[in-house]
N, CA, C and O atoms as CSV, one atom per row, in Angstrom:
chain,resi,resn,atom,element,x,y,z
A,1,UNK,N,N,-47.823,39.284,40.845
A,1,UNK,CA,C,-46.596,38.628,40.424
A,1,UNK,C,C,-45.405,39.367,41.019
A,1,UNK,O,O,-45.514,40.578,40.827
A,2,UNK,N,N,-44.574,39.108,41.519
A,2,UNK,CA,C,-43.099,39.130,41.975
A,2,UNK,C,C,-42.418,39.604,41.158
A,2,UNK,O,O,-42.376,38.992,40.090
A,3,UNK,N,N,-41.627,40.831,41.282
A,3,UNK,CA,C,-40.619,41.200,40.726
A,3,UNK,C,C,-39.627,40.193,40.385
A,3,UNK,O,O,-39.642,39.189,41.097
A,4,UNK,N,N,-38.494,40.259,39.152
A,4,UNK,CA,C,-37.165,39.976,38.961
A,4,UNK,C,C,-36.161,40.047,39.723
A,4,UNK,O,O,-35.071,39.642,39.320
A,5,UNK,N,N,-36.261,40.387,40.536
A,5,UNK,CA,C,-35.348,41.563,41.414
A,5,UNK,C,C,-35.722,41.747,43.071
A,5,UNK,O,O,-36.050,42.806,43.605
A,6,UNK,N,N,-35.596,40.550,43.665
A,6,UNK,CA,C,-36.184,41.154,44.964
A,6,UNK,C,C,-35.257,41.246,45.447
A,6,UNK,O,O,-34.576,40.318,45.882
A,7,UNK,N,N,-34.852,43.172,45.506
A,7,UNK,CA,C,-33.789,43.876,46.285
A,7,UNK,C,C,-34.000,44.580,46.941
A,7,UNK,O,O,-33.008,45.026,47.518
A,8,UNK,N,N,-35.265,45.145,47.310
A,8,UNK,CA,C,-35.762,46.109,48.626
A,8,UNK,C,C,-36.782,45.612,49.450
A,8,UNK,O,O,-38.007,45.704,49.367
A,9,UNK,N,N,-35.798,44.887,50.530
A,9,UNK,CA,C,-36.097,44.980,51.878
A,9,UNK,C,C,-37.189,43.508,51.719
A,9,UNK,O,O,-38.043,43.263,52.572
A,10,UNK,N,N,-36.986,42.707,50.590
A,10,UNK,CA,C,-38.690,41.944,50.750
A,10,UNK,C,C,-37.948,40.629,51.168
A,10,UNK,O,O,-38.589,39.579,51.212
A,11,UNK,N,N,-36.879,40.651,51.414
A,11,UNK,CA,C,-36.074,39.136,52.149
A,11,UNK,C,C,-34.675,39.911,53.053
A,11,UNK,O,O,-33.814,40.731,52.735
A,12,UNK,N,N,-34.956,39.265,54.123
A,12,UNK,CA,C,-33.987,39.582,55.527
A,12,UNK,C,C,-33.491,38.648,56.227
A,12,UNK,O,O,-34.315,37.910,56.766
A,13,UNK,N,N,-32.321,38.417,56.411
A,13,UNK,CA,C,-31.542,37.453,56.855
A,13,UNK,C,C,-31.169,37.704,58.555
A,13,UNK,O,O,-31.091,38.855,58.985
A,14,UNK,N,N,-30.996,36.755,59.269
A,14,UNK,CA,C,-31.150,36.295,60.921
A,14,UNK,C,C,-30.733,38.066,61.601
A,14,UNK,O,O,-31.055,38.795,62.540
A,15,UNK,N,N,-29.806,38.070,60.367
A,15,UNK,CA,C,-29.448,39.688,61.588
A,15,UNK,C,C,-30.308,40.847,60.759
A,15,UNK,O,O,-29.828,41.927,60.415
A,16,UNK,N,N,-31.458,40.482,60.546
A,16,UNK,CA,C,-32.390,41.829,59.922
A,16,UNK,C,C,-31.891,42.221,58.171
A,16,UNK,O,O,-32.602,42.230,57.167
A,17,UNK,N,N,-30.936,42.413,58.262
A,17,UNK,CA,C,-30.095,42.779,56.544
A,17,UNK,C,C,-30.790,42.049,55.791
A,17,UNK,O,O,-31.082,40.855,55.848
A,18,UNK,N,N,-31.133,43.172,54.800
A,18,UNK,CA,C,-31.709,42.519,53.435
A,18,UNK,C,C,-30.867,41.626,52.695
A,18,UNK,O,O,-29.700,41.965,52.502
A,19,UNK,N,N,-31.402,40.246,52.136
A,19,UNK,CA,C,-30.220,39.522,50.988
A,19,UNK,C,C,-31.498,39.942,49.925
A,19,UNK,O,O,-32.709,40.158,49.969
A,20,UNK,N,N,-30.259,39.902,48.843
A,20,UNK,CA,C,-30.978,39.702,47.200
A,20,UNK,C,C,-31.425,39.140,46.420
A,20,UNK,O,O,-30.801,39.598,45.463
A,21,UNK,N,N,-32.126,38.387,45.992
A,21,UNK,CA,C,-32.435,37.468,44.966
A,21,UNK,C,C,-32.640,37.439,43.576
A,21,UNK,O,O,-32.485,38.650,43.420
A,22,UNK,N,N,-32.819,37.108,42.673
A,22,UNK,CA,C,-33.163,37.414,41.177
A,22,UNK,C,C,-33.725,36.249,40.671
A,22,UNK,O,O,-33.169,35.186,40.945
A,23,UNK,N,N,-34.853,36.255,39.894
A,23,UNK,CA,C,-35.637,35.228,39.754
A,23,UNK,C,C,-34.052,34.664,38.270
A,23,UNK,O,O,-33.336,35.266,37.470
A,24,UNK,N,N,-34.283,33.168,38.722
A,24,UNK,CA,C,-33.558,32.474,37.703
A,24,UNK,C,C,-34.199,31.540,36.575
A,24,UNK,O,O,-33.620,31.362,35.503
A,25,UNK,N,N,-35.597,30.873,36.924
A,25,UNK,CA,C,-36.509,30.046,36.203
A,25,UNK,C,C,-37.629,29.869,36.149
A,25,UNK,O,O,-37.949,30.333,37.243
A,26,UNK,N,N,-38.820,29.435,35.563
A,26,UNK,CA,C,-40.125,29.472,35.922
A,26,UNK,C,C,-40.578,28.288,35.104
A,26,UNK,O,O,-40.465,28.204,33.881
A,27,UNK,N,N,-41.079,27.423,35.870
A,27,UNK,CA,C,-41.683,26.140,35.265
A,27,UNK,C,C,-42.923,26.086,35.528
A,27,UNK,O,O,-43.233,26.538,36.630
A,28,UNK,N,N,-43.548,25.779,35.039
A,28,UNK,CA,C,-45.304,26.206,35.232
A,28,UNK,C,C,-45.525,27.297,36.151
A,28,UNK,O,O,-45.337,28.496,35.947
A,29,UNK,N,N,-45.976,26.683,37.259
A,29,UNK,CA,C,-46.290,27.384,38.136
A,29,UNK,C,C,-45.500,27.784,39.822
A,29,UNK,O,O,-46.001,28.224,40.856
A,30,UNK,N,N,-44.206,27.421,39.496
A,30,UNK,CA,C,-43.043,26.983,40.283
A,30,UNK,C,C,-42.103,28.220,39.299
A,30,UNK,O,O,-41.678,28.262,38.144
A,31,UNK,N,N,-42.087,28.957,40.258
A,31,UNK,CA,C,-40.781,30.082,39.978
A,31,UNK,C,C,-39.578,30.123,40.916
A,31,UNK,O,O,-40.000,30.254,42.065
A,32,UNK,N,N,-38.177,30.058,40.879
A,32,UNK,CA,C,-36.978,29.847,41.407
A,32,UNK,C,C,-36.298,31.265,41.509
A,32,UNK,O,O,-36.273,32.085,40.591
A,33,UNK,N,N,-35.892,31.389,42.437
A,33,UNK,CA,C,-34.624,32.880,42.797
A,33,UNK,C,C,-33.702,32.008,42.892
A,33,UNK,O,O,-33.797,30.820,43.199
A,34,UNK,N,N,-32.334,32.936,42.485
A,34,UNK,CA,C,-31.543,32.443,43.508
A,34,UNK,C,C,-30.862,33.634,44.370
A,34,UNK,O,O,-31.317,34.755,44.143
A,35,UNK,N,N,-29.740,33.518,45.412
A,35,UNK,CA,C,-29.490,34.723,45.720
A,35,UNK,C,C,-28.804,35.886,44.903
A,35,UNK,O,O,-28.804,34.965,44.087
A,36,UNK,N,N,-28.429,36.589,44.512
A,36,UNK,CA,C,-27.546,37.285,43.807
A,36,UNK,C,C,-26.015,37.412,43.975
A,36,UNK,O,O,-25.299,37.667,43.006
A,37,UNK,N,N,-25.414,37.189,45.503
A,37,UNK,CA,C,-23.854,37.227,45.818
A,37,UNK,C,C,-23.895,35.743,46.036
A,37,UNK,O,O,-23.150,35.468,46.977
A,38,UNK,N,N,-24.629,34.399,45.403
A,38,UNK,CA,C,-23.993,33.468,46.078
A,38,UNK,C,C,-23.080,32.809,45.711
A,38,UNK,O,O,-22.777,32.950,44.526
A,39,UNK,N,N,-22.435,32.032,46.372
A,39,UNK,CA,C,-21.345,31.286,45.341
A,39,UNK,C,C,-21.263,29.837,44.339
A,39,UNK,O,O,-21.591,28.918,45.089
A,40,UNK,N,N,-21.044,29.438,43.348
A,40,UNK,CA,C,-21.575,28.788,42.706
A,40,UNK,C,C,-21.775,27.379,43.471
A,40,UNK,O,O,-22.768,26.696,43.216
A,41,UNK,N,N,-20.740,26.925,44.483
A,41,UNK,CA,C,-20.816,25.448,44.983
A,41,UNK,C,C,-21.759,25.671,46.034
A,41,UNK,O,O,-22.068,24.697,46.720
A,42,UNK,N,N,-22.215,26.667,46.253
A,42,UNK,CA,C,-23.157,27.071,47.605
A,42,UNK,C,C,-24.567,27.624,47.590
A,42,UNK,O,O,-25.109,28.365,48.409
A,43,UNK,N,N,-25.056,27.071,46.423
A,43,UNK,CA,C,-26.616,27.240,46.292
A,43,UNK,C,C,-27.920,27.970,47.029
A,43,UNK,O,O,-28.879,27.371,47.516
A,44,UNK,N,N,-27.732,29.302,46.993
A,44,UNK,CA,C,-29.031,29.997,48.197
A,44,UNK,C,C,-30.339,30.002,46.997
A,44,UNK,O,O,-30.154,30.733,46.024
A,45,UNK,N,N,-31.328,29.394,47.046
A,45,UNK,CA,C,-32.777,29.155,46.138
A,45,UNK,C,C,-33.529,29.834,47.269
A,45,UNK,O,O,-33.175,29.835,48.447
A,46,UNK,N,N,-34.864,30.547,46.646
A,46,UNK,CA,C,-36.056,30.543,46.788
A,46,UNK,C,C,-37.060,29.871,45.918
A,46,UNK,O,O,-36.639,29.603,44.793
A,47,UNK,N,N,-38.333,29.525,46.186
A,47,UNK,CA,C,-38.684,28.587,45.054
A,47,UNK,C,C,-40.193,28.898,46.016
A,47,UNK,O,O,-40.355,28.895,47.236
A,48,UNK,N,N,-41.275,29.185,44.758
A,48,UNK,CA,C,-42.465,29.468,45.096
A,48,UNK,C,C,-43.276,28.377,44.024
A,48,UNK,O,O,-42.838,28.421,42.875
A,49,UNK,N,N,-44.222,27.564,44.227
A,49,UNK,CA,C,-44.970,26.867,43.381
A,49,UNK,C,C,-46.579,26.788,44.094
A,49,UNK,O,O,-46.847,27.139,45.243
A,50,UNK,N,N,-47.344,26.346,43.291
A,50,UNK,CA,C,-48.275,26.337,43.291
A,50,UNK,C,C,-49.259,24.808,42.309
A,50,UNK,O,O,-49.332,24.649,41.091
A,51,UNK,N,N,-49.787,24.049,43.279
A,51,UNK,CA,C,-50.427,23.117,42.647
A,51,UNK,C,C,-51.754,22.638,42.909
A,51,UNK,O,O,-52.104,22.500,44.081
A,52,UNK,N,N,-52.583,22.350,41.911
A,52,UNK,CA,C,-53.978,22.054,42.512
A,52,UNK,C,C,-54.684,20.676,42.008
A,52,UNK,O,O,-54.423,20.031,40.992
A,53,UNK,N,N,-55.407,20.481,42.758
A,53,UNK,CA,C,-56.081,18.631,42.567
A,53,UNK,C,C,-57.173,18.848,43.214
A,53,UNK,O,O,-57.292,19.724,44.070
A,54,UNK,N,N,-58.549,17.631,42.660
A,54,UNK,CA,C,-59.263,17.540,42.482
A,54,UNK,C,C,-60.213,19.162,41.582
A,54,UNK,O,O,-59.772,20.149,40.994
A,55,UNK,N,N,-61.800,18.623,41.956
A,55,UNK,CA,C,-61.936,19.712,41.402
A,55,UNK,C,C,-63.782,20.173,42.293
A,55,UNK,O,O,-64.089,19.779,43.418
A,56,UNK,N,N,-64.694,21.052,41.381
A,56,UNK,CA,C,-65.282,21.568,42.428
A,56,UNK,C,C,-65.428,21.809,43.668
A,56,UNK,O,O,-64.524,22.555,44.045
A,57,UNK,N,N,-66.440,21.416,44.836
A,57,UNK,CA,C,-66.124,21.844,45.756
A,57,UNK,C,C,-64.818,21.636,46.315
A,57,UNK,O,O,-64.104,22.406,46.957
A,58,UNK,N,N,-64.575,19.991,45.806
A,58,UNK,CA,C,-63.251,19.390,46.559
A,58,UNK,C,C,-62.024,19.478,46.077
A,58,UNK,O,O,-61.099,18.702,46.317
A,59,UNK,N,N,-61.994,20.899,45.052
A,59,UNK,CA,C,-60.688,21.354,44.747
A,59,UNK,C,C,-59.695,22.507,45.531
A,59,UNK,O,O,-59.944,23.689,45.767
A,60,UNK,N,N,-58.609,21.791,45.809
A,60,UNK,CA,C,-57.750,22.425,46.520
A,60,UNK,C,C,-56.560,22.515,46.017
A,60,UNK,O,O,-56.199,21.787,45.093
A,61,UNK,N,N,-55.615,23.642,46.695
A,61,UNK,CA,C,-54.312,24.492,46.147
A,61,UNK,C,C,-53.401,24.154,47.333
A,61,UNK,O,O,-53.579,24.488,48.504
A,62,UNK,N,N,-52.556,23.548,46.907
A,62,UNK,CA,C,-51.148,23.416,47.632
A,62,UNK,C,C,-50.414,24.511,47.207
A,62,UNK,O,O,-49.922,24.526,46.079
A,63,UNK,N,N,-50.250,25.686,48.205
A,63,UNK,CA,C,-48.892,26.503,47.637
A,63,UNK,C,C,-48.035,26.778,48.737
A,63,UNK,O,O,-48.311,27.028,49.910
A,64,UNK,N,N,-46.538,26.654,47.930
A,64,UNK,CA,C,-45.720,26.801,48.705
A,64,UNK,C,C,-44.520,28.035,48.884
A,64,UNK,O,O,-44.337,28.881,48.009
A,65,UNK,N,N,-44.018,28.003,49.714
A,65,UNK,CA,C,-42.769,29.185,49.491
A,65,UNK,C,C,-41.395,28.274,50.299
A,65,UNK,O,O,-41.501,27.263,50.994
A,66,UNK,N,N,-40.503,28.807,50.035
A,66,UNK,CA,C,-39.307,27.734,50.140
A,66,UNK,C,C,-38.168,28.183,49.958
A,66,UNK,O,O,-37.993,28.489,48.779
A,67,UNK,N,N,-36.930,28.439,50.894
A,67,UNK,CA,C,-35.905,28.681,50.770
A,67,UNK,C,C,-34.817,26.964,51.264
A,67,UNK,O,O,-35.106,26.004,51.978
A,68,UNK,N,N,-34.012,27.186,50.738
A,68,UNK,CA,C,-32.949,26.375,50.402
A,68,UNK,C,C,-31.009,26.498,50.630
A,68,UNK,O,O,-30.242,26.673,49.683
A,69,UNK,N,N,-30.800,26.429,51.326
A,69,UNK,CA,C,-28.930,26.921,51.512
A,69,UNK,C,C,-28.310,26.008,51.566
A,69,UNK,O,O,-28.286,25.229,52.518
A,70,UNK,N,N,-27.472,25.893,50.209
A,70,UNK,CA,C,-26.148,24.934,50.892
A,70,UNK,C,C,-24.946,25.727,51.077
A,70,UNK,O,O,-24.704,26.899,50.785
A,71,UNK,N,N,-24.008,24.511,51.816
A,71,UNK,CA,C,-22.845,24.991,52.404
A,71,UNK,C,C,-22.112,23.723,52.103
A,71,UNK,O,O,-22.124,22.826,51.260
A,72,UNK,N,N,-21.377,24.116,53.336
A,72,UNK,CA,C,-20.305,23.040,53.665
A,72,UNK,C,C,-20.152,23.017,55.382
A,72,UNK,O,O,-20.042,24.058,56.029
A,73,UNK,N,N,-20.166,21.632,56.009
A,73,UNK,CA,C,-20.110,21.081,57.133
A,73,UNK,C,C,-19.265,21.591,58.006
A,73,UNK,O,O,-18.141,21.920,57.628
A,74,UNK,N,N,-19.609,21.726,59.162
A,74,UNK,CA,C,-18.738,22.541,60.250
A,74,UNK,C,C,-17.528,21.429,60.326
A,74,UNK,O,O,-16.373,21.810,60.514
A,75,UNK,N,N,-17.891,19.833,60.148
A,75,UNK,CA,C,-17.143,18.786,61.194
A,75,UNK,C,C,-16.636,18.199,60.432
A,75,UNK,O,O,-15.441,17.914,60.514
A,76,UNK,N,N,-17.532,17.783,59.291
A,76,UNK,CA,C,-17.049,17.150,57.924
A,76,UNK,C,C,-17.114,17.905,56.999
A,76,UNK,O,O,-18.217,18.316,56.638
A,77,UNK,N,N,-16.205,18.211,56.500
A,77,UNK,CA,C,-16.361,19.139,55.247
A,77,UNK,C,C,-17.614,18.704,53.727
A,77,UNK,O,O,-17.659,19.135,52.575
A,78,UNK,N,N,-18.169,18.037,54.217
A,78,UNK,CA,C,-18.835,17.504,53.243
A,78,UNK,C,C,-20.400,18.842,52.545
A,78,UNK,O,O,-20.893,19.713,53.262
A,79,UNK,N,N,-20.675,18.664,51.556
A,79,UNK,CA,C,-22.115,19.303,51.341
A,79,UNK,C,C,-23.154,19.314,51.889
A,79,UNK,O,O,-23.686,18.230,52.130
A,80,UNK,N,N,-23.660,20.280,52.191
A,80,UNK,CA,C,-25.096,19.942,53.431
A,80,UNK,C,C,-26.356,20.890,52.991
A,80,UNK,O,O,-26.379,21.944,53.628
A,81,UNK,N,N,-26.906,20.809,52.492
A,81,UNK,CA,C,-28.486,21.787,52.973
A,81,UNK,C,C,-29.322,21.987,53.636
A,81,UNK,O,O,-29.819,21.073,54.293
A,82,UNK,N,N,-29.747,23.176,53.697
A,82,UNK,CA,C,-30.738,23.308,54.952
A,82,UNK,C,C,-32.021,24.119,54.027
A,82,UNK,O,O,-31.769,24.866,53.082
A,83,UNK,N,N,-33.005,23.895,54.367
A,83,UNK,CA,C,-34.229,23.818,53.579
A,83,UNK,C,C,-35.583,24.489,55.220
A,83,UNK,O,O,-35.937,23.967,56.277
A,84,UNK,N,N,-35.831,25.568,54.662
A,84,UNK,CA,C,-37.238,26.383,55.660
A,84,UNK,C,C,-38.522,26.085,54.497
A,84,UNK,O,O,-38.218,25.473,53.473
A,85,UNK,N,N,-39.889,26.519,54.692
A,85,UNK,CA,C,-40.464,26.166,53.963
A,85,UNK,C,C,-41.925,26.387,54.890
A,85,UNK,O,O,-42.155,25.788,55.941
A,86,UNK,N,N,-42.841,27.389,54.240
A,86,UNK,CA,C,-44.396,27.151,54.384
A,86,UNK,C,C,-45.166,26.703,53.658
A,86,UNK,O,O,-44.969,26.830,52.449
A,87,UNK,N,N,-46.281,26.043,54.124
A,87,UNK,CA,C,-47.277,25.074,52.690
A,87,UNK,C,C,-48.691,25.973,53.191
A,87,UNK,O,O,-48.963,26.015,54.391
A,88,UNK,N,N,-49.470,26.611,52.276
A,88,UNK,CA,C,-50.889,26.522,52.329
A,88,UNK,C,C,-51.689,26.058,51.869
A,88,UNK,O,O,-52.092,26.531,50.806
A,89,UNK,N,N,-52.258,25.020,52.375
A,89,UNK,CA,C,-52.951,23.980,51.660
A,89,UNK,C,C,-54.729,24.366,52.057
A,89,UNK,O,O,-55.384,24.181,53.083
A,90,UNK,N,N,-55.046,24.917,50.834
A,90,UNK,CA,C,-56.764,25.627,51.220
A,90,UNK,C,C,-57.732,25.438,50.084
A,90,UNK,O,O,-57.753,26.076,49.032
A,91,UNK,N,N,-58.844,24.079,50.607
A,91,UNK,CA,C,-59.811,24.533,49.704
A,91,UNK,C,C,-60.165,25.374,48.919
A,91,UNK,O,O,-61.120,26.047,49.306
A,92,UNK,N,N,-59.564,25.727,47.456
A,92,UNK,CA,C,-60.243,26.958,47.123
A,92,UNK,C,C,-61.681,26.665,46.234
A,92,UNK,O,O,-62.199,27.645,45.700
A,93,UNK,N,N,-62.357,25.264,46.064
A,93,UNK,CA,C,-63.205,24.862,45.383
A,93,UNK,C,C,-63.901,25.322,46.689
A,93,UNK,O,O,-64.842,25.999,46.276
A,94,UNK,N,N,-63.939,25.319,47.886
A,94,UNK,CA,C,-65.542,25.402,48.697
A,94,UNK,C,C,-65.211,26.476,50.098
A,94,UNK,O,O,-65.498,26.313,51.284
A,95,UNK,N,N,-64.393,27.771,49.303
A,95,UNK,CA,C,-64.160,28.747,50.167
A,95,UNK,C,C,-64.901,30.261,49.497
A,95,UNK,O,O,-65.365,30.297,48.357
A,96,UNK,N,N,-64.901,30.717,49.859
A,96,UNK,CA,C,-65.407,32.504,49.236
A,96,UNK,C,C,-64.479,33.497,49.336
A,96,UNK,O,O,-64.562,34.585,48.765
A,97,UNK,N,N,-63.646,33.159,50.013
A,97,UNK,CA,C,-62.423,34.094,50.240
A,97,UNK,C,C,-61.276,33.207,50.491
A,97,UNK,O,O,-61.050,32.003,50.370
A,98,UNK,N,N,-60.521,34.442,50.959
A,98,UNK,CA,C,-59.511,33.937,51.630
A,98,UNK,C,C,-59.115,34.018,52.803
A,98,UNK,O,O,-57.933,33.740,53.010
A,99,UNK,N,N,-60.099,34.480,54.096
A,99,UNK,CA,C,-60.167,34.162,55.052
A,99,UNK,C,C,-59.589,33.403,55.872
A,99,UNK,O,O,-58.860,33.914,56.722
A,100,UNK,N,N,-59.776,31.941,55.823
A,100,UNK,CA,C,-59.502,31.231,56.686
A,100,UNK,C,C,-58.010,30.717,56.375
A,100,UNK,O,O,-57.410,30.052,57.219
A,101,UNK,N,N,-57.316,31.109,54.897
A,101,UNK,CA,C,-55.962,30.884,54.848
A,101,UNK,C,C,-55.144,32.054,55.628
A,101,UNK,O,O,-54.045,31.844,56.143
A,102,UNK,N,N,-55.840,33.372,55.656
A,102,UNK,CA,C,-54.857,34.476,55.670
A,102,UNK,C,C,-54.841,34.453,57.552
A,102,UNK,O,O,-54.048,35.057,58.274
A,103,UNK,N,N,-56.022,33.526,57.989
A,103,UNK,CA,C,-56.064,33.508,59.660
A,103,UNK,C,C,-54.998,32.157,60.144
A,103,UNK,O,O,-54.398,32.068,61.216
A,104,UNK,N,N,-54.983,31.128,58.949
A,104,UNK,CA,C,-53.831,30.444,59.746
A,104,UNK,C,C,-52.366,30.764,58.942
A,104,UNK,O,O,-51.408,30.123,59.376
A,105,UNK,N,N,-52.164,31.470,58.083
A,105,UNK,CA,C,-51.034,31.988,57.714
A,105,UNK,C,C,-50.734,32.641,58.749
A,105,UNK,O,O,-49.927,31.932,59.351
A,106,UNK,N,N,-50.957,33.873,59.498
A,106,UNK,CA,C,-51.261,34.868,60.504
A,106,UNK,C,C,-50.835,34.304,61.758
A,106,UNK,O,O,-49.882,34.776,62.378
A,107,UNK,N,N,-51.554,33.230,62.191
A,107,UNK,CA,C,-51.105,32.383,63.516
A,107,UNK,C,C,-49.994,31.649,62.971
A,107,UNK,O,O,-49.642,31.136,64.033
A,108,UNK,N,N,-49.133,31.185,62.088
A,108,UNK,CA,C,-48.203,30.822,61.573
A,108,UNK,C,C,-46.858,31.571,61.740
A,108,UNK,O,O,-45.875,31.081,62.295
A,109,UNK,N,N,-46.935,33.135,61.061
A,109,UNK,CA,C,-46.286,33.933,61.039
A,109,UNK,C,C,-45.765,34.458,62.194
A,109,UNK,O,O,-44.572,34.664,62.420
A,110,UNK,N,N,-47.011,34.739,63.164
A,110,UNK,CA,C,-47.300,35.378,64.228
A,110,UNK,C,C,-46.263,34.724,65.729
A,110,UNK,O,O,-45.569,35.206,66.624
A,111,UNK,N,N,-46.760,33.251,65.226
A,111,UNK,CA,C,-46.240,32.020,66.390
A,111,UNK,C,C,-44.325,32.073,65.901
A,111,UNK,O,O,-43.473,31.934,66.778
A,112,UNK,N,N,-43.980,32.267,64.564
A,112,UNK,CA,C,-43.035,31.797,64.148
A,112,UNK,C,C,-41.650,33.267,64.764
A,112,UNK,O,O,-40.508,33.045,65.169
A,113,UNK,N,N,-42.415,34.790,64.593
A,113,UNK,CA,C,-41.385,35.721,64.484
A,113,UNK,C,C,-41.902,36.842,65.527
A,113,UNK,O,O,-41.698,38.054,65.461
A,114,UNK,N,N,-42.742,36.010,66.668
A,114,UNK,CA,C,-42.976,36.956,67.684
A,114,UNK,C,C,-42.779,36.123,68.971
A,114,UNK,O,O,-42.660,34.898,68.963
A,115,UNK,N,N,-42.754,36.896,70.078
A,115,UNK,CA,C,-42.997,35.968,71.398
A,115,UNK,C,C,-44.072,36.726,71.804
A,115,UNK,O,O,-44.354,37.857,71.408
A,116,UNK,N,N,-44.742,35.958,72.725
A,116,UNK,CA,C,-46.226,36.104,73.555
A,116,UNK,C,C,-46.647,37.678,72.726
A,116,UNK,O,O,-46.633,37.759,71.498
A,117,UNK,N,N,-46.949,38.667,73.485
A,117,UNK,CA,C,-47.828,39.626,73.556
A,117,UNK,C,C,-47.282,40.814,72.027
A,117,UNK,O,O,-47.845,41.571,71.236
A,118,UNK,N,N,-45.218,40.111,72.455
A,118,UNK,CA,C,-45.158,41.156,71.168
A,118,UNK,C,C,-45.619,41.608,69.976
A,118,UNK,O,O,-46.665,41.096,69.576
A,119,UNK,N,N,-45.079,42.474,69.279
A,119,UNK,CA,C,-45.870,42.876,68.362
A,119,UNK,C,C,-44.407,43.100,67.084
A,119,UNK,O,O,-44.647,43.286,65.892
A,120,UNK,N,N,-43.391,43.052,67.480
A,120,UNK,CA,C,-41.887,43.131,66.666
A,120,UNK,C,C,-41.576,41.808,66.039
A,120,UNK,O,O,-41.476,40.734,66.631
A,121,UNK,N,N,-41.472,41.980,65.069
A,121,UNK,CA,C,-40.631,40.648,63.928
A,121,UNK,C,C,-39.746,40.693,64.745
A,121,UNK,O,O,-39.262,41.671,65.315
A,122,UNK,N,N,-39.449,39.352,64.843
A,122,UNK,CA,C,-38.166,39.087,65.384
A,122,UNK,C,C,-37.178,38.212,64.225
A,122,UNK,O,O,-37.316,36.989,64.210
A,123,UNK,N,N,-36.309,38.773,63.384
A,123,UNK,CA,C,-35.791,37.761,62.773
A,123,UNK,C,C,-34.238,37.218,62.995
A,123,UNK,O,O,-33.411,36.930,62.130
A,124,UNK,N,N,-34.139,37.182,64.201
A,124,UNK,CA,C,-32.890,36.793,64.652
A,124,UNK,C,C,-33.554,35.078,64.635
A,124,UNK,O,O,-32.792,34.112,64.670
A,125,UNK,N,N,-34.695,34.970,64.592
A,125,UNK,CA,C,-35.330,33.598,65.002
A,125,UNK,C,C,-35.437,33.432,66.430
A,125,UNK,O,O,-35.309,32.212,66.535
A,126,UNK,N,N,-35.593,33.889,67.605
A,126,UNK,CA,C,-36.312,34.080,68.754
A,126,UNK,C,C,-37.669,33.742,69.391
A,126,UNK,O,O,-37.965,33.105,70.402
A,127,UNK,N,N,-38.406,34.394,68.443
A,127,UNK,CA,C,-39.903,33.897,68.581
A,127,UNK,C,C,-39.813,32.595,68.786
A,127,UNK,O,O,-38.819,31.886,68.627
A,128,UNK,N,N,-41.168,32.209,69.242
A,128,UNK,CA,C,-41.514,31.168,69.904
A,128,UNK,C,C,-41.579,29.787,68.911
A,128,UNK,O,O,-40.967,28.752,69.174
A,129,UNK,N,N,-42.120,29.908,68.166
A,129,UNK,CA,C,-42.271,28.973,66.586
A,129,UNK,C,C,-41.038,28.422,66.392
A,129,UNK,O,O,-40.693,27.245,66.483
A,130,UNK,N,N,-40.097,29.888,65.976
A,130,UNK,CA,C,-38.490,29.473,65.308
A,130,UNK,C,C,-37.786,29.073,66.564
A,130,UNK,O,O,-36.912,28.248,66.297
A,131,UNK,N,N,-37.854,29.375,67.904
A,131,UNK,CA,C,-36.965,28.644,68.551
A,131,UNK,C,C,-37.364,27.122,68.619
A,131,UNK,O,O,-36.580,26.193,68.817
A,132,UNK,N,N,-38.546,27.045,68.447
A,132,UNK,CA,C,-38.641,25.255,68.789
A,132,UNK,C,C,-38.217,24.582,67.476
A,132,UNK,O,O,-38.020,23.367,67.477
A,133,UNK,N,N,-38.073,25.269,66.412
A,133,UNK,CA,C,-38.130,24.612,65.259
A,133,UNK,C,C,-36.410,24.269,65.529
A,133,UNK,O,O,-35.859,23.181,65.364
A,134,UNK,N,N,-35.759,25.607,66.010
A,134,UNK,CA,C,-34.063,25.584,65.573
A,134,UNK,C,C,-33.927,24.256,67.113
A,134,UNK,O,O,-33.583,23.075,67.089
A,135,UNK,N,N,-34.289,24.981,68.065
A,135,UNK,CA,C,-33.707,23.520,69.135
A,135,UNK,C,C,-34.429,22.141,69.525
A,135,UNK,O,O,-34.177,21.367,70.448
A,136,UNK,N,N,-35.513,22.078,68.415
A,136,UNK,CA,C,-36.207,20.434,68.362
A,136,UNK,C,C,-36.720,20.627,69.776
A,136,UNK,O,O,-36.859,19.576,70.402
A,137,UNK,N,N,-37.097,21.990,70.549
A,137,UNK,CA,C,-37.924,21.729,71.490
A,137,UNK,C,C,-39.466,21.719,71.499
A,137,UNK,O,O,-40.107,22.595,70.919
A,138,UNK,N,N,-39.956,20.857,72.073
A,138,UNK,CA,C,-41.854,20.813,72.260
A,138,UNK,C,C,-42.185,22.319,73.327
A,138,UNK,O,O,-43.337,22.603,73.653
């Protein structure tokens, strides 16, 4: 379980710097941060949930992790959000481990905050993953 308080180093923003969070709610299985300096019309969420369907072998776990930012529009001043977000969606009715989630989490991570051979987080968003994601390139 997750601290109250994630203030060391466990969330880093584009230029590396840690931001803060503090858990604000917990509904079943869906727990909410929000940031700690944000401002009230400007909503920074984290939001972790967890859900599962069917059952024996063919029961599986949707879980997610999820950040959330609003603002306000460069052009129109209007309200805008921007929403990141990983899903692991893994048989856990007809698995033995966790193997085969923690190998495509891994190529996930890997593709998202590295380029080719490196081996450095990149969280400026650089890597290969986050640049196609930020410029809609294939």
């Amino acid at each position: 379980m997750l601290p109250n308080t994630l203030n060391t180093n466990e969330i880093k923003n584009a230029a590396g710097t840690e931001v803060e969070f503090q858990h604000l709610d917990q509904i079943g299985r869906k727990r909410i941060f929000g940031l700690i300096t944000e401002a009230p019309a400007s909503p920074y969420r984290l939001t972790i949930s967890h859900q599962e369907s069917g059952s024996g072998t063919k029961k599986r776990r949707r879980s997610m992790v999820r950040f959330d930012k609003a603002g306000f529009g460069a052009y129109d001043p209007v309200s805008i959000n921007t929403a990141a977000y990983t899903v692991l969606d893994i048989p856990v009715g007809n698995v033995a481990d966790s193997q085969f989630g923690k190998d495509v989490l891994a190529n996930l991570m890997s593709f998202t905050a590295t380029t080719g051979a490196a081996t450095t987080v990149l969280f400026d968003c650089t890597g290969n993953g986050a640049a196609v994601l930020l410029s809609g390139g294939l």
